[in-house]
C-alpha positions in Angstrom: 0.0 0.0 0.0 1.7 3.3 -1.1 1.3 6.5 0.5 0.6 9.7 -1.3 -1.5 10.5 -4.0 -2.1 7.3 -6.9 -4.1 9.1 -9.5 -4.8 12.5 -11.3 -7.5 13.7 -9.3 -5.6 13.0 -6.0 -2.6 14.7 -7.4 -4.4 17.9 -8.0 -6.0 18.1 -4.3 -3.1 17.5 -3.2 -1.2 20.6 -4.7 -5.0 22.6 -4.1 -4.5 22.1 -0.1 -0.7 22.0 0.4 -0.5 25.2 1.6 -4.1 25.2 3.8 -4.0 25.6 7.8 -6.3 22.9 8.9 -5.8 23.1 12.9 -4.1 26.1 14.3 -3.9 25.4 17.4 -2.1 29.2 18.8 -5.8 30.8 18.7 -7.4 27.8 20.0 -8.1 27.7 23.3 -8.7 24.6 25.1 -11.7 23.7 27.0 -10.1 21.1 29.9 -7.5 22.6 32.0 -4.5 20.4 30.7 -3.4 19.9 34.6 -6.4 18.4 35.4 -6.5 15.8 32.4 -2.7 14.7 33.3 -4.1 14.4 37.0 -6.7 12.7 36.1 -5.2 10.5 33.0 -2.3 9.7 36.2 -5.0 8.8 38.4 -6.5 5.9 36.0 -2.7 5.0 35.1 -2.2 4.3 38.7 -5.5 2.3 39.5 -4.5 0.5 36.3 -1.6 -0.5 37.4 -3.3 -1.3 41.3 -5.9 -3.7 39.9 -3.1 -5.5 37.7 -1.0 -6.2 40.9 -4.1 -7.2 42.8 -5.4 -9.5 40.0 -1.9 -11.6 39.9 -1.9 -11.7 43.8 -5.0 -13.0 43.7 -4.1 -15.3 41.0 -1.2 -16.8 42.8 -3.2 -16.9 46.2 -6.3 -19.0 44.2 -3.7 -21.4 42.7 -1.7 -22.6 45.5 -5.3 -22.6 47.3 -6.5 -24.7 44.6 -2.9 -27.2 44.2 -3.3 -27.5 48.0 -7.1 -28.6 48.5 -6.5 -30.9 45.4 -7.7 -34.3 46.0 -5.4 -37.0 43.4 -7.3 -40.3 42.5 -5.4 -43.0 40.7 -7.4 -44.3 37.8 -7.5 -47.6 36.3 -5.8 -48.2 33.0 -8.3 -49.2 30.5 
């Protein structure tokens, strides 16, 4: 898969828009305070990364719960 224009009628958009501004982002201003999304975007990091630790301690407590209540039968060959 190529990248950039394949055909005539691409082409010419393409030299049409190369010189528009699409975003300008100096006379924008933004509507969330950009502390308080990295506060809050650390905050779900974090909790992320609690409930990860949690689920493998819980994982290794359920299995050596589980290997240690395991009953072994021997089975007869057929």
């Amino acid at each position: 898969m190529a990248i950039g224009a394949e055909d005539y009628i691409d082409q010419l958009l393409v030299k049409k828009y190369a010189e528009e501004k699409v975003d300008n982002h100096d006379n924008m201003e933004s509507m969330v305070d950009p502390e308080k999304m990295m506060g809050a975007m650390n905050d779900y990091a974090s909790m992320y990364r609690n409930m990860m630790t949690l689920k493998q301690r819980l994982n290794i407590a359920c299995y050596a719960i589980n290997a240690r209540t395991a009953r072994y039968t021997k089975t007869r060959p057929r």
